[in-house]
N, C-alpha and C positions, 0 to 999 in steps of 0.2 A: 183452461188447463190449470190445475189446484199446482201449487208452490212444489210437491213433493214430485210429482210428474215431470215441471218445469228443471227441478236440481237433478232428475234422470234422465232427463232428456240432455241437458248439457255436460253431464258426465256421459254418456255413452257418446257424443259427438266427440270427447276428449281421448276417450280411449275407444274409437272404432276403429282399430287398427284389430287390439285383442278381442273385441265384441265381436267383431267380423269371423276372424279364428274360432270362435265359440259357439259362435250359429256353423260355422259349417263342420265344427265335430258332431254338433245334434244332428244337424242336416245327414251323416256319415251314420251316427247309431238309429239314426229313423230309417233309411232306404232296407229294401229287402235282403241284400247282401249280410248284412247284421243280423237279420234275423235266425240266420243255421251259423251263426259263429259259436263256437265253445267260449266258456266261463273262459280259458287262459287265451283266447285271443281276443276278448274284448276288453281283456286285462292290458294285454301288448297294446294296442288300438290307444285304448286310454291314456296310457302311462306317456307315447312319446304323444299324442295329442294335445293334453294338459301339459304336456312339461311345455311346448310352444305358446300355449294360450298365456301360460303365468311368465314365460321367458320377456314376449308380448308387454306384458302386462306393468312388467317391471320397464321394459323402452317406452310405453308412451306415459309413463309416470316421469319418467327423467324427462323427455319430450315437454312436458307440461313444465318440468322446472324451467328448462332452459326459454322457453318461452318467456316466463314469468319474469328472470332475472334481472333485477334492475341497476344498472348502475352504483356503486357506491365508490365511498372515499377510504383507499386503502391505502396503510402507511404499514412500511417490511419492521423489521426489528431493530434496523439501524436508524429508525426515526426519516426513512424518504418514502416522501409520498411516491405513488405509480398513476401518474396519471396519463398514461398513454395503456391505450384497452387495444384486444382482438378480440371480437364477437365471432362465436360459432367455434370455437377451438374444441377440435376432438382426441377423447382418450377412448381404448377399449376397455373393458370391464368384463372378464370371466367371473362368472356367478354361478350357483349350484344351478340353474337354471337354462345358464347357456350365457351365448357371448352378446352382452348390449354395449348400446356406445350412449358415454355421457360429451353430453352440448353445451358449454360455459364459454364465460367473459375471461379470456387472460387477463392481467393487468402486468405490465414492461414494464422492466427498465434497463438504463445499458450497462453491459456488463456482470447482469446479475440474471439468474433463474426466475422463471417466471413466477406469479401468485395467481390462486386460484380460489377466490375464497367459495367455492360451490363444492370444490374438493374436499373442506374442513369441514363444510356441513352433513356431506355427505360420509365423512372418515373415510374417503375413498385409502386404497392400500398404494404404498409405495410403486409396488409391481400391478402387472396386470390381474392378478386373481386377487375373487374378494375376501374377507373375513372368513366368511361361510365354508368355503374351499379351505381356505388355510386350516380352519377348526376339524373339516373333515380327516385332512393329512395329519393334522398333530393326534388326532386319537385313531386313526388304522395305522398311522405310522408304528406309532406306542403297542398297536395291536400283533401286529405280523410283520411280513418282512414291506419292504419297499412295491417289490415288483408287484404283492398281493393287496397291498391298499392302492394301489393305481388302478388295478382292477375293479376293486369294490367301490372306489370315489366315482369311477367312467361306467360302472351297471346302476349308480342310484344318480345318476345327475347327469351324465350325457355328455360330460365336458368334453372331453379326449384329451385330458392331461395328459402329461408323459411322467415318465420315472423318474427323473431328473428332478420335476419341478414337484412333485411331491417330496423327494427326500429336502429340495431349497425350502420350500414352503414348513416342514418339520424343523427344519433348523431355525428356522428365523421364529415360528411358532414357540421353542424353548427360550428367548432371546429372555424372556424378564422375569423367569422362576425367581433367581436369586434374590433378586431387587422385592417380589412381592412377598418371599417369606420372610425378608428383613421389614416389610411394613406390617405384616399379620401380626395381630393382637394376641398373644397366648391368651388359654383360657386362667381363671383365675384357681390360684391352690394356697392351700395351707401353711405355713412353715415346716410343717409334719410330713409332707405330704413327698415322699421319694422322687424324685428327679434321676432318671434312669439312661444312660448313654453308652450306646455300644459303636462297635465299628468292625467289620471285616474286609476282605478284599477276595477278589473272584478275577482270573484273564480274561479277557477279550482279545479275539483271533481280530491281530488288525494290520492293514496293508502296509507294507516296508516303509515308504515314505512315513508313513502315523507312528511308528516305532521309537520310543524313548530312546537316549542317548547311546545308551549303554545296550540295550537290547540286540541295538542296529550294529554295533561294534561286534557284538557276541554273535548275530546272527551270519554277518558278514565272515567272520574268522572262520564258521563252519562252512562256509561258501554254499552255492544256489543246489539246485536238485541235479544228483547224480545223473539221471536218465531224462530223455525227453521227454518220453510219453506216459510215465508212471512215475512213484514215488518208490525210491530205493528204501529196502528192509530198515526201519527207526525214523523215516525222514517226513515230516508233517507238511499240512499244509501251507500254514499260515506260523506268523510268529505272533505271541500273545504279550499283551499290555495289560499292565495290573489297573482294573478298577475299583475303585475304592467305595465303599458303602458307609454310611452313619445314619445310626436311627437313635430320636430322643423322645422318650416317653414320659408319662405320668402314670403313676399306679398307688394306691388307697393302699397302707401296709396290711399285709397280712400274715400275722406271726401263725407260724409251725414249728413241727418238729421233726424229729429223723422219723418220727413212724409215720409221720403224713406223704414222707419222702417214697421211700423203701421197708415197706416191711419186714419184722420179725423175723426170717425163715424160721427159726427155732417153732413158734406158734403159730404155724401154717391151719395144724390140727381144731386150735381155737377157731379161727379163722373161717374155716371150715362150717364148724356150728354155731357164725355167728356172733361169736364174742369179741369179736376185733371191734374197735371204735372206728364210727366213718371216719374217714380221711377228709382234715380241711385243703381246700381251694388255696395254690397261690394266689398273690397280687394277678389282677388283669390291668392289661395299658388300657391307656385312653388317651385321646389328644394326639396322636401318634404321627411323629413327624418322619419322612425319612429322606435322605439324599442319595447320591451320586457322580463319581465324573468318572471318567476316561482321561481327559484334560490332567485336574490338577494332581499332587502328589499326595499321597497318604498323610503327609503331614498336614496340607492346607486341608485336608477333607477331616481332617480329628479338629483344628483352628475351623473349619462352619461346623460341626459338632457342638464343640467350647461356645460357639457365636450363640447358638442357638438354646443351649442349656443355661448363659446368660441372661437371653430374650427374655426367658422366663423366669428366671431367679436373679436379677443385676446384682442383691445384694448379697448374695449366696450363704440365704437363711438355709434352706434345708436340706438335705441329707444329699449329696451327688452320689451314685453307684455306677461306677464304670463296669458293662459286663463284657470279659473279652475271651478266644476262644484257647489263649496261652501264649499267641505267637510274640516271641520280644521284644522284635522292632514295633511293634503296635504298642506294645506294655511301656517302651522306652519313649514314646511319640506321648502317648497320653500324661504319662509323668511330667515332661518336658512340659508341655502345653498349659497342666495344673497349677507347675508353679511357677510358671511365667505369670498367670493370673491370680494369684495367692489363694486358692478354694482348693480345700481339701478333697480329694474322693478319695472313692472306695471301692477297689479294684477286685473284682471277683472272677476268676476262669469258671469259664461253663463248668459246669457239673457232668455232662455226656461227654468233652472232652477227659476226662479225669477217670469215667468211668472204662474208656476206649482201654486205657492204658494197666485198668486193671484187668478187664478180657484178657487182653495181651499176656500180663503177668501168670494168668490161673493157666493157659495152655502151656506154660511150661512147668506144671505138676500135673495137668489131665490132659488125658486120651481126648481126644476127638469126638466129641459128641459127649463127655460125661458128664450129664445130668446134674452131677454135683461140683462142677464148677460153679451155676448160676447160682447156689448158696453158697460158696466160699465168697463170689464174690460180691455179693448182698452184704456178708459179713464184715467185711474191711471194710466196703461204702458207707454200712451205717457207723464203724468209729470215725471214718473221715468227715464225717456228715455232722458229727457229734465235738468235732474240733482238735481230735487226733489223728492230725496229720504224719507227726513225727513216730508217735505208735505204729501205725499205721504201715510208716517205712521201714521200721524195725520190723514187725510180725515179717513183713514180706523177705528180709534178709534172713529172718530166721529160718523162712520157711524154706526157702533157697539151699541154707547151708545145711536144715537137717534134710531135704532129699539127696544131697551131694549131687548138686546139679556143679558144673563148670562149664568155664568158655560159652559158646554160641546157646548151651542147653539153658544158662541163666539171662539169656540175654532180653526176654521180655520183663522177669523182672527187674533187674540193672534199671531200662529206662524207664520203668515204672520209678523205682524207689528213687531215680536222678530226676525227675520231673516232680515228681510231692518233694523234694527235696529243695528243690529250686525256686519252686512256684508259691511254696510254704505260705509267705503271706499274705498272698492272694486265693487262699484254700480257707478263710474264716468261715464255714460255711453256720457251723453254730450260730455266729453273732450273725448273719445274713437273717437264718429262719428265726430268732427272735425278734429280729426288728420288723420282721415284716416283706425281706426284699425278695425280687426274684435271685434265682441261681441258674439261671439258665440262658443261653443265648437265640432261643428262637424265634422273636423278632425278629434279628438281623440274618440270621442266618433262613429263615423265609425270603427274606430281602431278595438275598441273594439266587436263592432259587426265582424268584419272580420277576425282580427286576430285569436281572443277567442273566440267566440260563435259558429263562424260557423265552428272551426275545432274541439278546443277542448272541446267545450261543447255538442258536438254528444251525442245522446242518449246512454246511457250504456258507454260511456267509463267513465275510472277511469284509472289515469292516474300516471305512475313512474315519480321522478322529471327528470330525465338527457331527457327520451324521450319528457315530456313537453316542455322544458326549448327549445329542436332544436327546433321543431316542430314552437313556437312562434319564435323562433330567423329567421329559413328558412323562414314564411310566413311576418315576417317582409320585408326581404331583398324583396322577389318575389313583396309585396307590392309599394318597393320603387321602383319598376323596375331594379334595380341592380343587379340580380340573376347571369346575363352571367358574368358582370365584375367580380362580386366576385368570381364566378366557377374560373374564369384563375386563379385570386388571388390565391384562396385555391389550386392552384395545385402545383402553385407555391412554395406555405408554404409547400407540402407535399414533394417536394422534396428538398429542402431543409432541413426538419425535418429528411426526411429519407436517403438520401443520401448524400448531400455537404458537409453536416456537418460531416462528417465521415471521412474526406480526408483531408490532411496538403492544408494550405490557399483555402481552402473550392475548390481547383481544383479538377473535373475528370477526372483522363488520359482516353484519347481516342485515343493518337498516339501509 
């Protein structure tokens, strides 16, 4: 028997537990029965066959450790040896595979939790499910609701998780976002190079207990649902928790002008036959970071904003652009936060905000549908565009008092011309398209659409804080494309959390 024969032979004596499993699925597609099966039922056939053979596979590989195991000299954290052992100590182990059982040495002592150093080699999990499981829940979690990723985890793996332990598994899966974007290397930029920070906020329908202070006060004062079996005329389901969003970008300047913005109307005709010049490109982001919580308050999530537009600029060489969508207490939060930290920004309200408020203004001098609204208000955009804002709010007064509009009839202008009035200098939009920045808030405001609408604002949920809080933090990371880096991260931290740190100078014997 040649040497390569002799190493097959004693690995199939080692795992003839699964080798056995495997001749009798062949044994199973050779008999005649298999031969009139359809393509999808030798698919079924196969699918829970192999998942036993590999389930197998994985027990007499742990089988062979625990065999192997020898003895060592373990000392815990506090510098005491354990030298009193229990051989053969069993733990379960759900795995995408199925459920196997691992076979080790405890090592005692009294008064304290046992050591397992088979555990640390293996980064067995805290709980009974493995990495794998966890990893599947943290991205269907991220994906859809709770009850649909326990479906899709138990048709690809066979576990029979339950709902419960998928939404546990997501939350503890979010546990070390934070901590890995405070390790992550920004990529490297220019002094030149615009440093972009926005922030919005979206509700999440969240269950009474989860309900901020004040929320709970307010929602109480209006007391519970009128009727029993239905919702009285105004009365919702759930009460809503503001979540908070921040995204920090990078983008290469790209100077413009009004006419790259919004065109001419005047020279549509030109336009027409070709004479207009193309239109340049904004700024694109890159590098694009974004967060979320449920958890903390709008002001802690503008301070990880601030953390994060630091990471990357400590010294704060170059240009910071705050883009925000007008609201005050955000505009008041971000100032606050600037000059707590002495870096100057540069506070711009979106441009489609701005624009909303001129629609507004032109239906109270046109009819419903008139055509000529969209060039009146192309007209104002481009002097506001152009850095006449205060013009801007004169023409619109003007225009106001020569149709002798009054009361309710001037009322979209009013808070047109009270908003450019107020907002004034955060409307620089001139000095924006010369230097290059964006004017616009659709980063964050995708954010919002993607992170929070489209998971956690699913019809019917209502939502605990700790399940929100992953839930936004996983499709943040998934977002930024990150997911894989941070998985190694977090498993990293899990063994360390659960094992290193248990052991004098954070060593595992393994000899």
């Amino acid at each position: 028997m040649g040497p390569a024969r002799g190493a097959l032979a004693e690995c199939e004596d080692k795992f003839a537990a699964s080798a056995g499993l495997f001749a009798a699925a062949c044994a199973e597609l050779a008999a005649p029965q298999a031969a009139v099966m359809t393509h999808a039922q030798l698919e079924d056939l196969l699918v829970a066959r192999i998942r036993e053979v590999t389930r197998q596979l994985f027990q007499d590989h742990l089988t062979l450790r625990a065999r192997d195991e020898v003895r060592r000299e373990v000392v815990d954290a506090a510098g005491v040896g354990r030298s009193r052992i229990e051989r053969g100590r069993h733990r379960r182990l759900a795995t995408v595979f199925g459920k196997v059982t691992v076979v080790r040495i405890a090592y005692r002592g009294t008064g304290v939790a046992d050591l397992h150093p088979a555990d640390a080699v293996l980064n067995l999990p805290d709980g009974m499910h493995s990495h794998g499981l966890a990893r599947l829940a943290a991205i269907e979690s991220a994906r859809g609701s709770f009850a649909d990723a326990c479906e899709r985890i138990n048709a690809v793996t066979g576990s029979g998780i339950g709902h419960r332990q998928v939404q546990e598994l997501a939350v503890s899966a979010a546990a070390d976002i934070d901590a890995f974007y405070d390790a992550l290397v920004p990529a490297p930029c220019t002094d030149i190079t615009p440093l972009i920070l926005s922030v919005d906020g979206k509700g999440v329908v969240i269950r009474p207990e989860a309900l901020r202070e004040d929320t709970a006060k307010a929602a109480a004062a209006k007391g519970g649902n009128a009727m029993k079996t239905r919702l009285a005329s105004g009365e919702k389901h759930g009460r809503k928790r503001m979540a908070t969003l921040g995204a920090v970008y990078d983008v290469e300047p790209a100077p413009r002008t009004v006419d790259d913005i919004i065109a001419d109307p005047d020279r549509q005709d030109d336009a027409a036959h070709g004479a207009a010049p193309e239109r340049r490109q904004g700024p694109k982001a890159r590098s694009k970071w974004l967060c979320g919580s449920v958890n903390d308050t709008a002001a802690q999530v503008v301070a990880a904003v601030f953390d994060q537009a630091e990471h990357r600029d400590p010294g704060h060489r170059r240009p910071w652009v705050v883009l925000v969508d007008g609201a005050r207490h955000q505009i008041d939060l971000i100032k606050a936060e600037a000059q707590q930290r002495g870096v100057d920004v540069h506070i711009i309200v979106d441009l489609i905000h701005v624009l909303e408020y001129l629609w507004r203004a032109s239906w109270c001098l046109h009819g419903s549908g008139d055509a000529s609204a969209e060039n009146w208000v192309a007209h104002h955009a481009r002097v506001l565009l152009g850095g006449g804002v205060q013009q801007t709010a004169a023409a619109l007064e003007e225009a106001a008092h020569a149709a002798g509009l009054r009361g309710a009839q001037r009322k979209g202008i009013d808070e047109a011309v009270n908003y450019l009035s107020g907002k004034a200098e955060h409307l620089r939009y001139d000095t924006a398209l010369e230097r290059g920045w964006p004017i616009a808030t659709g980063i964050i405001e995708g954010a919002c659409r993607h992170l929070v609408k489209d998971r956690l604002d699913i019809t019917g949920a209502r939502w605990g804080l700790s399940g929100a809080e992953a839930v936004l933090k996983l499709r943040a990371v998934r977002a930024n494309g990150d997911f894989d880096a941070y998985w190694a991260w977090h498993q990293q931290q899990e063994f360390i959390r659960n094992h290193q740190t248990r052991y004098r100078d954070q060593v595992i014997p393994t000899d």
